[in-house]
N, C-alpha and C positions, 0 to 999 in steps of 0.2 A: 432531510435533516436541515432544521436552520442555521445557517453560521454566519455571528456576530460579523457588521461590516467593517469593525475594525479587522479584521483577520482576511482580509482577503485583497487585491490591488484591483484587480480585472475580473469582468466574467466569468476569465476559463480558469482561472483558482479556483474561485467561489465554486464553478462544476466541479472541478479536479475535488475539492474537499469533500463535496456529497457522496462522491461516487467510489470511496473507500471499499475494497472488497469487492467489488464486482468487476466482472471482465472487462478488460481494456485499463485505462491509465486512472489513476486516483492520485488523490495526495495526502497523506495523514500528517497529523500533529500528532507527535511522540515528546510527550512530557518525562522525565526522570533527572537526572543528574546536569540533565544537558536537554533543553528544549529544542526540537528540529524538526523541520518538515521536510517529509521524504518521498519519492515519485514511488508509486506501485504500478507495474504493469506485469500484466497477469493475463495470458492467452485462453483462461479458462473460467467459466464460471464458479462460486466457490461450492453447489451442489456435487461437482465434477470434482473438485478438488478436495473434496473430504470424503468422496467415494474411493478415490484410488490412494489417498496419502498415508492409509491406513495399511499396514504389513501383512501380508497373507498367512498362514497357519504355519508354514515354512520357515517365515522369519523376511519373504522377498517383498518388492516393491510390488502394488498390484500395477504401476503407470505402464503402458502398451508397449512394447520395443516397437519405435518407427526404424524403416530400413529404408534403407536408397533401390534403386534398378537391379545394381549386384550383391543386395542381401544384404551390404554392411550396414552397422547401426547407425542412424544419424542424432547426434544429442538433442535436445530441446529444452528448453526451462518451461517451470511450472508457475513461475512467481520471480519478479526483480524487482528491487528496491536500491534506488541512489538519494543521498540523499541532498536534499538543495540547498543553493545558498541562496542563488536567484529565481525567481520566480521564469517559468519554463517561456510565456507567454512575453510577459513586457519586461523583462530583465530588473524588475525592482529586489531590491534587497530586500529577504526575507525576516533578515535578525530585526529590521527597524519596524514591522508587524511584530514578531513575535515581542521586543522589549516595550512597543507601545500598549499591548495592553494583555500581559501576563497572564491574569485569574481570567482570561477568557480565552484564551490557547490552552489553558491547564482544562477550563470545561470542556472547550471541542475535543480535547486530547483522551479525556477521560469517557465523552459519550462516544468515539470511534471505538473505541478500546471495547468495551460493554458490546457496540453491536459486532463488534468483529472478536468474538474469545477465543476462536482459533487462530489468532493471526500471532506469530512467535514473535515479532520486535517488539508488540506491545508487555512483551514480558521483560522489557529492559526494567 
């Protein structure tokens, strides 16, 4: 995905924004009421994660129970999101990208959105 050089400060943004939806760390631009850019880190591919997020016949989750040595369950996430103010790498403020050049955060925000339709914040 290309994204505009206004929208990015460093490198690892400019990666961080490509790599939306795929396993490991991303960054989307979430346009609605309120423009923000938010961390996604996600321990699983999104193949994997549309395979089990889906409810079995039952009503249950299909995700594995992981357990410890003595059996008890151990919890794990599937997907986190925080969202930023500064950028994770060089600490630049993010509002002063997003207010510099608006109708081109609304496009990045708009073309994540499209390739990711299962992703639930983009339905703010």
């Amino acid at each position: 995905m290309t994204i505009d050089s206004s929208l990015y400060c460093c490198v690892w943004l400019k990666n961080a924004l490509a790599e939306v939806g795929d396993k490991g760390f991303g960054v989307m631009a979430v346009s609605g009421e309120r423009r923000l850019f938010y961390l996604e880190a996600k321990p699983f591919d999104s193949a994997i994660d549309r395979k089990y997020s889906t409810r079995d016949a039952s009503g249950r989750s299909r995700w594995p129970l992981l357990t410890d040595d003595e059996g008890l369950e151990v919890p794990y996430t599937t997907s986190m999101i925080i969202p930023l103010k500064h950028c994770p790498a060089c600490g630049m403020q993010l509002k002063d990208l997003i207010e510099g050049n608006p109708d081109a955060f609304d496009a990045l925000a708009e073309r994540q959105r499209i390739a990711n339709p299962d992703f639930s914040l983009f339905q703010m």
